[in-house]
C-alpha positions as CSV (number, residue, x, y, z in Angstrom):
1,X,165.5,129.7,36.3
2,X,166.5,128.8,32.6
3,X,169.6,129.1,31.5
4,X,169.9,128.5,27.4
5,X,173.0,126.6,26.1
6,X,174.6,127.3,23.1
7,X,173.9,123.5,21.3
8,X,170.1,123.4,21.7
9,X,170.0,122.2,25.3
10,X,168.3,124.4,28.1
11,X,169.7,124.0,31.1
12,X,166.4,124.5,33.9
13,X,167.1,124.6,37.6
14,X,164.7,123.3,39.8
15,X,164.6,122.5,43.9
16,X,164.8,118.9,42.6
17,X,168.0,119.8,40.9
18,X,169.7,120.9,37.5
19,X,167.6,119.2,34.2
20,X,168.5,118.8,31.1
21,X,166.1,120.2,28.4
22,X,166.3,119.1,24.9
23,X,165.5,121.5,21.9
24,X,164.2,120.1,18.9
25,X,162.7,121.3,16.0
26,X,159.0,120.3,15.0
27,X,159.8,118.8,11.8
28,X,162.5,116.1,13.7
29,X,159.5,116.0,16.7
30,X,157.3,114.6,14.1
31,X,160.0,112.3,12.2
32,X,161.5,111.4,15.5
33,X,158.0,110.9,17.9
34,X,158.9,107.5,18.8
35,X,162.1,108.1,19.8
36,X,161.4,111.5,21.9
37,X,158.4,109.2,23.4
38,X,160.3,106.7,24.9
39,X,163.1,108.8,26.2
40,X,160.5,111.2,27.8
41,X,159.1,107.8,29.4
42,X,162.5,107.5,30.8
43,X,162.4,110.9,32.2
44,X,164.0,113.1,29.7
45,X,162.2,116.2,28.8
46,X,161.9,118.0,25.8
47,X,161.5,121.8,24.1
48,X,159.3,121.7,20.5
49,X,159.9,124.8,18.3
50,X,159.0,126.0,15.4
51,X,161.2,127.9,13.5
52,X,163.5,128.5,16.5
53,X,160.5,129.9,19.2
54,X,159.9,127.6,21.8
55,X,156.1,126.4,21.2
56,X,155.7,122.8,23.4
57,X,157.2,121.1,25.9
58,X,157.2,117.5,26.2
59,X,157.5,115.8,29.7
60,X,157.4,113.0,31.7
61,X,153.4,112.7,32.9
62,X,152.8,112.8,36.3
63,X,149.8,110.5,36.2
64,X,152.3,108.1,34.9
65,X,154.3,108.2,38.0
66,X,151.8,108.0,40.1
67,X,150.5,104.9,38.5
68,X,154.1,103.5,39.3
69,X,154.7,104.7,42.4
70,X,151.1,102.7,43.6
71,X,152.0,99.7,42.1
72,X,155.7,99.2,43.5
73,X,153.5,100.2,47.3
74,X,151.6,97.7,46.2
75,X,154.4,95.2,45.3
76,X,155.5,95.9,48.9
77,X,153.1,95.3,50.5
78,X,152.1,92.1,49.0
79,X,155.7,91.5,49.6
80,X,155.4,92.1,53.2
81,X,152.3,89.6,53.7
82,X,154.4,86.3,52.2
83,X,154.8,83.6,54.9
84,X,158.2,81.7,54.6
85,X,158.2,78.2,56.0
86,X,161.4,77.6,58.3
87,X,162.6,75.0,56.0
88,X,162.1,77.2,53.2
89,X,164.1,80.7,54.5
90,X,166.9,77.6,55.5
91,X,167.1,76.7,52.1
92,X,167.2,80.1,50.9
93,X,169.8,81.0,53.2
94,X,172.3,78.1,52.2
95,X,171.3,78.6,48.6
96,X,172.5,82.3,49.2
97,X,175.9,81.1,50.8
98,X,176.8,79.2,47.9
């Protein structure tokens, strides 16, 4: 359910949650692509219109974090498969008292 806000923010429920959902003209999407790219990289999500009717929306790609999600499995596993001498986790234990 959507719920519109009176300063250019839509407020969408979810079953994740409440988001927050950014208008923003096309004009600023086009002056201000960088920007709106790397916040939507970080999650945020975004409304384009044009000439106040909503006509895009911009959000975070799901390939993306998929792509992430198998590389930190990944990270873990490899993680998982290091052998640690016995002199070696000793020395990382007293270096982790200091």
């Amino acid at each position: 359910m959507i719920f519109p806000d009176q300063v250019g923010i839509l407020i969408c429920t979810n079953a994740k949650g409440i988001v927050m959902v950014e208008k923003i003209e096309s004009c600023d999407a086009i002056t201000r692509l960088s920007e709106i790219l790397r916040r939507v990289e970080a999650g945020e999500s975004f409304t384009i219109t044009n000439r106040g009717k909503d006509v895009a929306d911009v959000v975070p790609s799901v390939g993306n974090n998929r792509l992430q999600i198998i590389r930190a499995i990944a990270n873990i596993k490899k993680a998982q498969k290091t052998n640690v001498s016995d002199s070696e986790l000793k020395w990382m234990t007293q270096l982790g008292q200091k």
